[in-house]
mmJSON file of the N, C-alpha and C atoms, coordinates in Angstrom:
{"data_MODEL":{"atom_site":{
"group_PDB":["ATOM","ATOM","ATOM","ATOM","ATOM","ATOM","ATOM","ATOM","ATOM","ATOM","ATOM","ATOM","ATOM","ATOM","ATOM","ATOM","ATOM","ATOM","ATOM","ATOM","ATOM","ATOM","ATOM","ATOM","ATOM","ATOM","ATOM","ATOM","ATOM","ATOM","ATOM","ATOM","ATOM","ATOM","ATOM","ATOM","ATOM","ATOM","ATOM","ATOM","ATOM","ATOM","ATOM","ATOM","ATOM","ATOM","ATOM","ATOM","ATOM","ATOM","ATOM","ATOM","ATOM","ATOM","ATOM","ATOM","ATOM","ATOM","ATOM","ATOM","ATOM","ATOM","ATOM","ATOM","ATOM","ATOM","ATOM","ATOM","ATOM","ATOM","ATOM","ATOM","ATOM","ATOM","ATOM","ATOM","ATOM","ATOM","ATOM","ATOM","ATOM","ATOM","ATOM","ATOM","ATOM","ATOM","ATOM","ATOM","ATOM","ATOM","ATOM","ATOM","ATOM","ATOM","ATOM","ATOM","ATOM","ATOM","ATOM","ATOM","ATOM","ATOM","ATOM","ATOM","ATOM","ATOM","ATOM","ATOM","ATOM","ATOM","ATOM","ATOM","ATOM","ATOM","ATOM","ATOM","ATOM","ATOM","ATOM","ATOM","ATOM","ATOM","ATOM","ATOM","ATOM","ATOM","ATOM","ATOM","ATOM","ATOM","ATOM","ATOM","ATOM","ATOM","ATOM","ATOM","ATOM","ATOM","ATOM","ATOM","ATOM","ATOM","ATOM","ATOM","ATOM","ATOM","ATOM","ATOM","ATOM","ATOM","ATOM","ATOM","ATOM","ATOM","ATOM","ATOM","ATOM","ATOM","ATOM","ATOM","ATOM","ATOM","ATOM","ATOM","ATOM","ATOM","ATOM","ATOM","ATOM","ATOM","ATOM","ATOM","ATOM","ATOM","ATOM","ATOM","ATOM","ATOM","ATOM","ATOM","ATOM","ATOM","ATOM","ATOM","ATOM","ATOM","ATOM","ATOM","ATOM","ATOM","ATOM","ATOM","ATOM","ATOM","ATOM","ATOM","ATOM","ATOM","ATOM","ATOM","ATOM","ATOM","ATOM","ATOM","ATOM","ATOM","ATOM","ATOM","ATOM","ATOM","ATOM","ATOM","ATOM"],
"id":[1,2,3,4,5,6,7,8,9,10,11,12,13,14,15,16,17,18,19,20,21,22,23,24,25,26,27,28,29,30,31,32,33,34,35,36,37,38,39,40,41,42,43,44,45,46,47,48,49,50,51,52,53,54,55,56,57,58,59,60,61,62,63,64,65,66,67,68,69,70,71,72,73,74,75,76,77,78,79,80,81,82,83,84,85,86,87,88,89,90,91,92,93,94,95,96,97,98,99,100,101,102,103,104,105,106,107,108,109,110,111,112,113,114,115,116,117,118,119,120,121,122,123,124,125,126,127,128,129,130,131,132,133,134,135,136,137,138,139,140,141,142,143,144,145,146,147,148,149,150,151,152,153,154,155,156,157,158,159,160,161,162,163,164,165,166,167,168,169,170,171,172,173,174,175,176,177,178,179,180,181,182,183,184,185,186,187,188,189,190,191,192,193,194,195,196,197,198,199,200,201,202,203,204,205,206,207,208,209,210,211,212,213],
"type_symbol":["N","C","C","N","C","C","N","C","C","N","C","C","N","C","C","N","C","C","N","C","C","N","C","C","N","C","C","N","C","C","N","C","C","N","C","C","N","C","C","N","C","C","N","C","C","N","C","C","N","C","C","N","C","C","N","C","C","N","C","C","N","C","C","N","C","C","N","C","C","N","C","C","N","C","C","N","C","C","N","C","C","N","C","C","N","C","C","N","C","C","N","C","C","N","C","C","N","C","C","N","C","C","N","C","C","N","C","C","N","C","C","N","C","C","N","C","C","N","C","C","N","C","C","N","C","C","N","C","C","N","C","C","N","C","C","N","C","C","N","C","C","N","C","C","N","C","C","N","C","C","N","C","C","N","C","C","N","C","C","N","C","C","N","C","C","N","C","C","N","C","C","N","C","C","N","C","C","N","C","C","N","C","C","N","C","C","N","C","C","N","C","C","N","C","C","N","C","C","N","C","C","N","C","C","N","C","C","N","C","C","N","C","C"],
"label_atom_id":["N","CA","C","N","CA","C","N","CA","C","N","CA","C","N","CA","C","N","CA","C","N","CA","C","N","CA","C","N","CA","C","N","CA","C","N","CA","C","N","CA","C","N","CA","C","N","CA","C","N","CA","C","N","CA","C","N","CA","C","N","CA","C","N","CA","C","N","CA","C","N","CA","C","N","CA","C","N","CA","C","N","CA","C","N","CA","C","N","CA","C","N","CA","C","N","CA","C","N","CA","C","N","CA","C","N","CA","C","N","CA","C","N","CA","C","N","CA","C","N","CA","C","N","CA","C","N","CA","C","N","CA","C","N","CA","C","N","CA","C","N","CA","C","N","CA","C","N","CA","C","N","CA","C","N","CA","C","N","CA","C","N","CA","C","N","CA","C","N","CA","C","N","CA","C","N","CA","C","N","CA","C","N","CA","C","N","CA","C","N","CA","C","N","CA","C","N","CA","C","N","CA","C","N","CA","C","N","CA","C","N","CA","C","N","CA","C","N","CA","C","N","CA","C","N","CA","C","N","CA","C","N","CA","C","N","CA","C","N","CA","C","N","CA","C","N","CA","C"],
"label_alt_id":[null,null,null,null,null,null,null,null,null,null,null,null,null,null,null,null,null,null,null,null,null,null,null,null,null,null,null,null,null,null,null,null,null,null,null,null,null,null,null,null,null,null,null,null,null,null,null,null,null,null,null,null,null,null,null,null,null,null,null,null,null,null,null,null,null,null,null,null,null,null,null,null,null,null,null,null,null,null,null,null,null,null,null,null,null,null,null,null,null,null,null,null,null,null,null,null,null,null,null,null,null,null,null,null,null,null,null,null,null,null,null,null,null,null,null,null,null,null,null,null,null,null,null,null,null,null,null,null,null,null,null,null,null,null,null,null,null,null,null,null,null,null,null,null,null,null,null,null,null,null,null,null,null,null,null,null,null,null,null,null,null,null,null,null,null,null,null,null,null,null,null,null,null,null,null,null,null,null,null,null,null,null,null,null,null,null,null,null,null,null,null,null,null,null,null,null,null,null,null,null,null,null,null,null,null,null,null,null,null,null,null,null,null],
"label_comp_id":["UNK","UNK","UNK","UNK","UNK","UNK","UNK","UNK","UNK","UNK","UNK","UNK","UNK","UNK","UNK","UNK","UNK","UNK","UNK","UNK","UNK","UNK","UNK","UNK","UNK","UNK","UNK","UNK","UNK","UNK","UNK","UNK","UNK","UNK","UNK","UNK","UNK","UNK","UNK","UNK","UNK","UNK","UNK","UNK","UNK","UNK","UNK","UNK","UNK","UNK","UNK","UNK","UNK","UNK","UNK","UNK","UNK","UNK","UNK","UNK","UNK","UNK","UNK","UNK","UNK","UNK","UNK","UNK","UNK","UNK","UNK","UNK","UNK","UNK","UNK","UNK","UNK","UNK","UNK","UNK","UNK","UNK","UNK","UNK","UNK","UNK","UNK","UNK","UNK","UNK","UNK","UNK","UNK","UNK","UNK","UNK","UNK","UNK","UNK","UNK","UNK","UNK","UNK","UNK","UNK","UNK","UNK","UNK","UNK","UNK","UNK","UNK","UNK","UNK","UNK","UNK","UNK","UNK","UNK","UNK","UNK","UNK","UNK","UNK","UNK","UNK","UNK","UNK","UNK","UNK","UNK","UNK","UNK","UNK","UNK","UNK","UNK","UNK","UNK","UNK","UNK","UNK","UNK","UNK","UNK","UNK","UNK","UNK","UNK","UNK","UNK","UNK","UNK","UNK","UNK","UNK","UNK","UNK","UNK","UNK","UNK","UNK","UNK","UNK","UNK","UNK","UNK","UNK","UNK","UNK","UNK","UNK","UNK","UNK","UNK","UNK","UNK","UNK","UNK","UNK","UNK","UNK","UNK","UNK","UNK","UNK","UNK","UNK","UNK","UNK","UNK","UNK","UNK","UNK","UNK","UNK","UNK","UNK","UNK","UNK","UNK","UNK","UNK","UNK","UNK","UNK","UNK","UNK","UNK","UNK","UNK","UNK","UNK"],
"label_asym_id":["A","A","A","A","A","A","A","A","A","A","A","A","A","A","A","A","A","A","A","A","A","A","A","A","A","A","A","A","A","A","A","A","A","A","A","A","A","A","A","A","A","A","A","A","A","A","A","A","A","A","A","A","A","A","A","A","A","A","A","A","A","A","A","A","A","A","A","A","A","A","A","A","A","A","A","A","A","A","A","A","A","A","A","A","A","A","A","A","A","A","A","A","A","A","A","A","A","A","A","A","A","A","A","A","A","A","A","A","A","A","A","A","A","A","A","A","A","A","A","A","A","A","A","A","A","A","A","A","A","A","A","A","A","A","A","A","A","A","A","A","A","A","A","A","A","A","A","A","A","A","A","A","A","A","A","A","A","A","A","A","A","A","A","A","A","A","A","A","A","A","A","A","A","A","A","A","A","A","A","A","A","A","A","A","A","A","A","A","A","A","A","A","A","A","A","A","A","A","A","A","A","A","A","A","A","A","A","A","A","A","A","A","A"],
"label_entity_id":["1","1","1","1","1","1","1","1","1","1","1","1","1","1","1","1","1","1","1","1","1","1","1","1","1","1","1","1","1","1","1","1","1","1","1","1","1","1","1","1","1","1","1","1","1","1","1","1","1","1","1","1","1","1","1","1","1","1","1","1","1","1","1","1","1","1","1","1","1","1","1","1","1","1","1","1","1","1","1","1","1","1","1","1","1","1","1","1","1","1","1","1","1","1","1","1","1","1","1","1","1","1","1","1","1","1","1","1","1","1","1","1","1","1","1","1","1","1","1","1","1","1","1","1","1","1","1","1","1","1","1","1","1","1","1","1","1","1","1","1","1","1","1","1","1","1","1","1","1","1","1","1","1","1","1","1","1","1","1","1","1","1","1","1","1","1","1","1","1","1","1","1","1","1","1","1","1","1","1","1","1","1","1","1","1","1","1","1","1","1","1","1","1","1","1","1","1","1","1","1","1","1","1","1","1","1","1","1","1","1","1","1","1"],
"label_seq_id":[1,1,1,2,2,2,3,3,3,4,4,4,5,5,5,6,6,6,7,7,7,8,8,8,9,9,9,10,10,10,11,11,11,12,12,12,13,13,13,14,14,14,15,15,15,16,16,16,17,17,17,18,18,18,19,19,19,20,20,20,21,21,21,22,22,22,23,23,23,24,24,24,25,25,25,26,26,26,27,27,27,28,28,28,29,29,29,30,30,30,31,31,31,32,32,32,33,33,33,34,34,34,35,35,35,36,36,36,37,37,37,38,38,38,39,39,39,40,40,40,41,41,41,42,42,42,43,43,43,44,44,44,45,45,45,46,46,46,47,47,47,48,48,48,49,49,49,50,50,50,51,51,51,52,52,52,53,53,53,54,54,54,55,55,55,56,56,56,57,57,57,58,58,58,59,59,59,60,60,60,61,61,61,62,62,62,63,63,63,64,64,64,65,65,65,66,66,66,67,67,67,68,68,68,69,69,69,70,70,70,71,71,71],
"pdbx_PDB_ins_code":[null,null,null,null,null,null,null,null,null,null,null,null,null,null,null,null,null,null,null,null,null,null,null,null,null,null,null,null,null,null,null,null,null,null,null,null,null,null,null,null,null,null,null,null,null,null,null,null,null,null,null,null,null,null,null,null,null,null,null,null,null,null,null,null,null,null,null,null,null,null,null,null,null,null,null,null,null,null,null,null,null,null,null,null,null,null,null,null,null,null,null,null,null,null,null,null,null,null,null,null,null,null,null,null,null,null,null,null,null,null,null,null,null,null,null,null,null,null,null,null,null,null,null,null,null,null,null,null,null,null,null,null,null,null,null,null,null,null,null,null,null,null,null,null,null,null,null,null,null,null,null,null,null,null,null,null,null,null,null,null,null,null,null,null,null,null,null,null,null,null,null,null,null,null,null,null,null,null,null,null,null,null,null,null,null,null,null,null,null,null,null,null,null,null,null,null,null,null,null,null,null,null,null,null,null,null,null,null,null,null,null,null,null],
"Cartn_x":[22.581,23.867,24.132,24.834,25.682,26.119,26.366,26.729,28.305,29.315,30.09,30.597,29.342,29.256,28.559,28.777,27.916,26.621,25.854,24.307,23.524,22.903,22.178,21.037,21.131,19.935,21.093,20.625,21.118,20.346,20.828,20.188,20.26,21.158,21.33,20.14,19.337,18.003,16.809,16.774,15.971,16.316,15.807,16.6,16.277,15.7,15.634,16.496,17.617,18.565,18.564,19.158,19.29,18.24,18.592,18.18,16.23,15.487,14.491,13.812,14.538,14.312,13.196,13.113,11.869,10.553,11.09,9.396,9.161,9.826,9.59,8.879,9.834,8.652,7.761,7.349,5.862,4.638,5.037,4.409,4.232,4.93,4.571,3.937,3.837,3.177,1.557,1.209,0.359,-0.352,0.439,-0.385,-0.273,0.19,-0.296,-1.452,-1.644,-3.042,-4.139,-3.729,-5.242,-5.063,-4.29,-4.509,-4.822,-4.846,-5.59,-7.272,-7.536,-8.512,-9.613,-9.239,-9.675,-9.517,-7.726,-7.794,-7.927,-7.65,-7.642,-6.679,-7.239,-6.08,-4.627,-4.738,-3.034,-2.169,-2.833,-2.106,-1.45,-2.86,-2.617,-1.085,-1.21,-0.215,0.793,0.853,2.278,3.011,2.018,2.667,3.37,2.576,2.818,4.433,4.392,5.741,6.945,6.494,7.677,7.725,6.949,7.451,8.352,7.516,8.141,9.798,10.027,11.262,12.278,11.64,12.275,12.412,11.565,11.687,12.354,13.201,13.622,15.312,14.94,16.902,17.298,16.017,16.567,16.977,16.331,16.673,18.069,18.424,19.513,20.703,20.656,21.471,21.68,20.917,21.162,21.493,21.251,21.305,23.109,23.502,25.114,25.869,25.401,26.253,26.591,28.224,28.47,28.189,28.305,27.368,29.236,28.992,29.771,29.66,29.921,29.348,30.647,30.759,31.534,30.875,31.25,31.177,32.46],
"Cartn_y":[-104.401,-104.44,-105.871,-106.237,-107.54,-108.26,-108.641,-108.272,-109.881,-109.783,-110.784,-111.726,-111.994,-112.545,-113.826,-115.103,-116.216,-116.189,-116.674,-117.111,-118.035,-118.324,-119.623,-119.942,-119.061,-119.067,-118.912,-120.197,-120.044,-119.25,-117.974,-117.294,-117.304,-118.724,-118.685,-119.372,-120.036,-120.868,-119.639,-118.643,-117.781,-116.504,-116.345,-115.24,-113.93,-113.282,-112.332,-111.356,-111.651,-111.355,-111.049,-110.642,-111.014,-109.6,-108.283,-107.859,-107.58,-108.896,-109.288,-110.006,-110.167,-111.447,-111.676,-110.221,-109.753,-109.771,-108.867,-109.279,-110.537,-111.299,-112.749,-113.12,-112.66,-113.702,-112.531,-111.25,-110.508,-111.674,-111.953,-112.881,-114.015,-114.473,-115.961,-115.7,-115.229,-114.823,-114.433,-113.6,-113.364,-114.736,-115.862,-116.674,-117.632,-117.964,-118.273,-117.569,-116.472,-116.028,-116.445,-116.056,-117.181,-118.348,-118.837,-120.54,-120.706,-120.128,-120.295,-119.636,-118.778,-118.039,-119.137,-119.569,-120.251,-122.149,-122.115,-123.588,-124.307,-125.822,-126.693,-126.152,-126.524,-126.133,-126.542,-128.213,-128.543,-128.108,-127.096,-126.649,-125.266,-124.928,-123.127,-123.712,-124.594,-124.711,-125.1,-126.0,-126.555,-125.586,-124.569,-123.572,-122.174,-122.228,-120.652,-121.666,-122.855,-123.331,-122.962,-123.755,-123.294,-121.769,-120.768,-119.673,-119.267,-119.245,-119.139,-119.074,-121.028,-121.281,-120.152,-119.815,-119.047,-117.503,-116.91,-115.961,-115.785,-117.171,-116.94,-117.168,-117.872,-118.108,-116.437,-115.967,-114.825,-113.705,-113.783,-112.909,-113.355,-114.717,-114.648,-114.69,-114.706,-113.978,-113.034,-112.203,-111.016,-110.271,-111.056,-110.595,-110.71,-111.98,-112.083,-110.86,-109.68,-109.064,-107.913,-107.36,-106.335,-105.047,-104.068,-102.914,-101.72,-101.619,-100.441,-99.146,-99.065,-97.637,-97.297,-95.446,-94.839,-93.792,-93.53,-92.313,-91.522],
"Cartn_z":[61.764,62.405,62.851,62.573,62.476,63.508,64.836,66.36,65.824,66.428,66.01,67.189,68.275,69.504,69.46,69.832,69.41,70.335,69.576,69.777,69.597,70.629,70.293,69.467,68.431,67.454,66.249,65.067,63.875,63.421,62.632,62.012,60.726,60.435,58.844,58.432,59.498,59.587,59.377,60.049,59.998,59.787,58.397,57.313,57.552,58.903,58.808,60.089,60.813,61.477,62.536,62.973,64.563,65.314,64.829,65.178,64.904,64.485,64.472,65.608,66.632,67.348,68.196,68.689,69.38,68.923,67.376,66.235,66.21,66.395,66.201,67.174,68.391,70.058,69.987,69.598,69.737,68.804,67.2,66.61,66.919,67.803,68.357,69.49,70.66,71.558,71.103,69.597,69.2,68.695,68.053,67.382,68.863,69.9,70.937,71.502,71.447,72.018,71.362,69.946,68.835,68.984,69.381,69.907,71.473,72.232,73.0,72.804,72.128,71.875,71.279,69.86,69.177,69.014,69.49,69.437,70.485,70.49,72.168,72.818,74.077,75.127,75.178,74.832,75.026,73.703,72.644,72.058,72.306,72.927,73.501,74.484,75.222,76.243,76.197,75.044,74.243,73.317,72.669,72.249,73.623,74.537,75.315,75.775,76.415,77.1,76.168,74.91,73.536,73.564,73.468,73.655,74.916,76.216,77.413,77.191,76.548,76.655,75.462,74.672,73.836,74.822,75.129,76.244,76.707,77.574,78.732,78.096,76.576,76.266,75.734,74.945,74.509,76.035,76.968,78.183,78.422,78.668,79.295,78.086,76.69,75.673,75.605,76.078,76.233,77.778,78.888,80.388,80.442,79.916,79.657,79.334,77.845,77.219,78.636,77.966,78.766,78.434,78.914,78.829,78.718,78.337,77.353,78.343,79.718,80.337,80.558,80.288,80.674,81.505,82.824,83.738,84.27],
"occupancy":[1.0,1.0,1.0,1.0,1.0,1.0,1.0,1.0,1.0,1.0,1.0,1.0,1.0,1.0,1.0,1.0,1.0,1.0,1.0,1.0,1.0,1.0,1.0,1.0,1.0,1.0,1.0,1.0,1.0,1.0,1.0,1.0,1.0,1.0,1.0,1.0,1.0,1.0,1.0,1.0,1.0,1.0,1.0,1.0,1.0,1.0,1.0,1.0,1.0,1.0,1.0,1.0,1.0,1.0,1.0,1.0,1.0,1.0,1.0,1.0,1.0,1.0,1.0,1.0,1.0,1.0,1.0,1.0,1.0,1.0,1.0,1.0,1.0,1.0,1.0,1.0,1.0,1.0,1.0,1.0,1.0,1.0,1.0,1.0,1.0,1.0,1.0,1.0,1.0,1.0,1.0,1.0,1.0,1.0,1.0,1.0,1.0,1.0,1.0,1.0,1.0,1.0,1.0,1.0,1.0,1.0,1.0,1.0,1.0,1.0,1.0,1.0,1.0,1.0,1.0,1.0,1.0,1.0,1.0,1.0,1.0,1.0,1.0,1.0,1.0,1.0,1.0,1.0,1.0,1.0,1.0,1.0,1.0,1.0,1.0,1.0,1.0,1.0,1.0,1.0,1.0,1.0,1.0,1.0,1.0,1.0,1.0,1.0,1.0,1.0,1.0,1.0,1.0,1.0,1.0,1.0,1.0,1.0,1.0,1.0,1.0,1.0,1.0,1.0,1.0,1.0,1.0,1.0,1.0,1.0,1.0,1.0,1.0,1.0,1.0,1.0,1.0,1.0,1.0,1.0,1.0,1.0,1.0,1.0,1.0,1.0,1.0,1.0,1.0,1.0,1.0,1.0,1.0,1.0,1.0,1.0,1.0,1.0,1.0,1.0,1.0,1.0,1.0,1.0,1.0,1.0,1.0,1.0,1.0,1.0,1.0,1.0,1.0],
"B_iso_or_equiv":[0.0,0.0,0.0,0.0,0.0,0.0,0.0,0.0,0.0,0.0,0.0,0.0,0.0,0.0,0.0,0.0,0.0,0.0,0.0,0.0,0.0,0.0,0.0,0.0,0.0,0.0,0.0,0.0,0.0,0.0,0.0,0.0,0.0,0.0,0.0,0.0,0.0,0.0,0.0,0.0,0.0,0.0,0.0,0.0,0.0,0.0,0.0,0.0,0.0,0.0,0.0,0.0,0.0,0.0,0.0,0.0,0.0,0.0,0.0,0.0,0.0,0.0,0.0,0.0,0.0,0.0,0.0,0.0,0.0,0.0,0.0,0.0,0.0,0.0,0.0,0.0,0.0,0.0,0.0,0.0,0.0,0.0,0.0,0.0,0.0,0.0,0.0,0.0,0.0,0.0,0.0,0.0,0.0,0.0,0.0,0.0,0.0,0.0,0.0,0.0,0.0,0.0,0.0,0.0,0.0,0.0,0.0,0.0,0.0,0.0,0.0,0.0,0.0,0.0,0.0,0.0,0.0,0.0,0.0,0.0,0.0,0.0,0.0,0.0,0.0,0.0,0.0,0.0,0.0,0.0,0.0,0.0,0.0,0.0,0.0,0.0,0.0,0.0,0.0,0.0,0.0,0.0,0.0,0.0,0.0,0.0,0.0,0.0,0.0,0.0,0.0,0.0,0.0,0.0,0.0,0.0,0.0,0.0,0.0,0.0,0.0,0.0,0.0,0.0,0.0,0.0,0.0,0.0,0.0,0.0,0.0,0.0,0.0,0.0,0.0,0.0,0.0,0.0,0.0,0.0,0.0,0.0,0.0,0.0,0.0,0.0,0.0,0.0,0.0,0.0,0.0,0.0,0.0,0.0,0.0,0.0,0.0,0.0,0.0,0.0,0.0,0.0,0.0,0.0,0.0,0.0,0.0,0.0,0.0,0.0,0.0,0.0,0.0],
"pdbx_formal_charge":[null,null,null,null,null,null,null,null,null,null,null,null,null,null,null,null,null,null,null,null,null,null,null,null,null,null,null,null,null,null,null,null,null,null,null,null,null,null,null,null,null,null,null,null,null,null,null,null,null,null,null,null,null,null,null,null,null,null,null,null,null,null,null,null,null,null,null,null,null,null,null,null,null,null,null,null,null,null,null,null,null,null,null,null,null,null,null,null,null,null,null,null,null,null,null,null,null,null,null,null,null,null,null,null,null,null,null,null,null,null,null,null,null,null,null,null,null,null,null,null,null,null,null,null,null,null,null,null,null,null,null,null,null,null,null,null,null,null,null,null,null,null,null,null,null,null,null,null,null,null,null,null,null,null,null,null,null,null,null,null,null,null,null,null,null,null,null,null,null,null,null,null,null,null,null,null,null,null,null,null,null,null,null,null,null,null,null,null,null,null,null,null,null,null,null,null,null,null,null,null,null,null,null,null,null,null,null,null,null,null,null,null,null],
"auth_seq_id":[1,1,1,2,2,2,3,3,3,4,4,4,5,5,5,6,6,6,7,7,7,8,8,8,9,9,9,10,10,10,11,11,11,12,12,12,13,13,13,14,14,14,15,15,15,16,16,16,17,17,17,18,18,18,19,19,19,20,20,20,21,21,21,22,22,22,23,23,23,24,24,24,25,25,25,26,26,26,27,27,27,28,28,28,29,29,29,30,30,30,31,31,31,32,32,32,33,33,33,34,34,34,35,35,35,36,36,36,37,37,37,38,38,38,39,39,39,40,40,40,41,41,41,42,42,42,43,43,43,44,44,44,45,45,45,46,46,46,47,47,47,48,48,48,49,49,49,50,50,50,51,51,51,52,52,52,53,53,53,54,54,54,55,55,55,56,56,56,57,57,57,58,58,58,59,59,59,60,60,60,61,61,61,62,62,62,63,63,63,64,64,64,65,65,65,66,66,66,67,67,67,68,68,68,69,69,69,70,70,70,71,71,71],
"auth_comp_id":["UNK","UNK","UNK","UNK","UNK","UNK","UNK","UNK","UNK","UNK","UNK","UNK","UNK","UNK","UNK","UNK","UNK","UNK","UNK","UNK","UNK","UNK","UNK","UNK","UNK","UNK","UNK","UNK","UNK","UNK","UNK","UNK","UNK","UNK","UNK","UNK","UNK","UNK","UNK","UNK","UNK","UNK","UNK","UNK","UNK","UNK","UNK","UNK","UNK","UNK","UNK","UNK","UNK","UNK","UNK","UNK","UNK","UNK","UNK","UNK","UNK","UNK","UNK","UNK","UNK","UNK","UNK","UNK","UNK","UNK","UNK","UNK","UNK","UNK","UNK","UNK","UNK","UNK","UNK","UNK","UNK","UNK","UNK","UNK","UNK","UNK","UNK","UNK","UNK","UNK","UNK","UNK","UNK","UNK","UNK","UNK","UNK","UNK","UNK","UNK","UNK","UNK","UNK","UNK","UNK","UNK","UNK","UNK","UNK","UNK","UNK","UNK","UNK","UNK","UNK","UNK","UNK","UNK","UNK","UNK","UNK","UNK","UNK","UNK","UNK","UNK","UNK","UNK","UNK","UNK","UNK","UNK","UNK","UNK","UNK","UNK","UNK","UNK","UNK","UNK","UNK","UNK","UNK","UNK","UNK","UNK","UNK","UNK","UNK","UNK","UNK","UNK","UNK","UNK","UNK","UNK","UNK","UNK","UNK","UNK","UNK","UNK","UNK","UNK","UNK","UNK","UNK","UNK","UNK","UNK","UNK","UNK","UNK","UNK","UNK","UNK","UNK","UNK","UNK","UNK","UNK","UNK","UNK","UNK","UNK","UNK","UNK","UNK","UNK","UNK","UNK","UNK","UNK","UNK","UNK","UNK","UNK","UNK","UNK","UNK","UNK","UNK","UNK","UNK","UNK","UNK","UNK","UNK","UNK","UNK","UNK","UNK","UNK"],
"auth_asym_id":["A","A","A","A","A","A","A","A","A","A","A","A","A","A","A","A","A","A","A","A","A","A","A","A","A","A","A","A","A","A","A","A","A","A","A","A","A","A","A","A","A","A","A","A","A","A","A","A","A","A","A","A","A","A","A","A","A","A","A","A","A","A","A","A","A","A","A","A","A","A","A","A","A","A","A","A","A","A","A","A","A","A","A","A","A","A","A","A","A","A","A","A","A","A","A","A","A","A","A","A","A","A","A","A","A","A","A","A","A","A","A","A","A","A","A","A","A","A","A","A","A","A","A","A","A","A","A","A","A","A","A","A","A","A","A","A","A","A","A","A","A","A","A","A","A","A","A","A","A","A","A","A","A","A","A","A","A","A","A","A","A","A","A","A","A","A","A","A","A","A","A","A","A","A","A","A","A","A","A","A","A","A","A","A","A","A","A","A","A","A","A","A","A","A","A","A","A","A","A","A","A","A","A","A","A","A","A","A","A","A","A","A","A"],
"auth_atom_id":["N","CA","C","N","CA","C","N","CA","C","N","CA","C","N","CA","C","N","CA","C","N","CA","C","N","CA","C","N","CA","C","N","CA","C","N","CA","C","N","CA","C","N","CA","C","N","CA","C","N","CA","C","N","CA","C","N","CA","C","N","CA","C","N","CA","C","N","CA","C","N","CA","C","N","CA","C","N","CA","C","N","CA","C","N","CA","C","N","CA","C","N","CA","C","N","CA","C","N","CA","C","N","CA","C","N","CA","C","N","CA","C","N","CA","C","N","CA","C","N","CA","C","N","CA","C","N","CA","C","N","CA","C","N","CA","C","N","CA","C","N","CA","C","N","CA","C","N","CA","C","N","CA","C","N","CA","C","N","CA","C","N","CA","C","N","CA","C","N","CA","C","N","CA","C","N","CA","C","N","CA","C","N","CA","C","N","CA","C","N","CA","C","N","CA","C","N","CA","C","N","CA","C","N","CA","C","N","CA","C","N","CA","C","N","CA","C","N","CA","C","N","CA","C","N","CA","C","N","CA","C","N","CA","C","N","CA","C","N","CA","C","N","CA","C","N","CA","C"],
"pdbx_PDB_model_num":[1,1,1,1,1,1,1,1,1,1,1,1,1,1,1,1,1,1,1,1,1,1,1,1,1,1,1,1,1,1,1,1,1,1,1,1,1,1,1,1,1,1,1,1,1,1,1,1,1,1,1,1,1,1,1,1,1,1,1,1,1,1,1,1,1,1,1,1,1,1,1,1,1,1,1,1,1,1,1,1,1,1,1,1,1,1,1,1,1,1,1,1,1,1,1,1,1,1,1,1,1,1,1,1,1,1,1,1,1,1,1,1,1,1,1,1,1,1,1,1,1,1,1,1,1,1,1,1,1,1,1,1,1,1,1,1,1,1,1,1,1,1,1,1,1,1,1,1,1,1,1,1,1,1,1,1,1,1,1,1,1,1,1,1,1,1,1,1,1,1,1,1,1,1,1,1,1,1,1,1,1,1,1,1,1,1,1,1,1,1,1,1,1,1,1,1,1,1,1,1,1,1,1,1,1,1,1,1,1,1,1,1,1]
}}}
């Protein structure tokens, strides 16, 4: 589903759509854990911040939308 609201993620950059976005920060969050697991630290930490920051744009892309309630 297609959403026709702007976003701060080109998704013509990353071909698999919007409603992916989450699989995406679960997989990055995951290869941050094997980098902290396995690699140096200032990578584990340079990667978790780059996630974080992705975290926190996708929350507030989505904390913005309005909510459709009828009572």
């Amino acid at each position: 589903m297609w959403l026709s609201v702007e976003s701060i993620i080109d998704w013509r950059i990353i071909r698999c759509g919007p409603d992916m976005e989450f699989t995406l920060l679960f997989l990055a969050i995951a290869v941050v854990m094997l980098a902290a697991w396995r690699g140096p630290r200032p990578l584990a930490l340079g990667l978790y911040a780059a996630v974080l920051i992705a975290c926190v744009a996708t929350y507030l892309h989505h904390a913005t939308d309005t909510l459709k309630l009828s009572f």
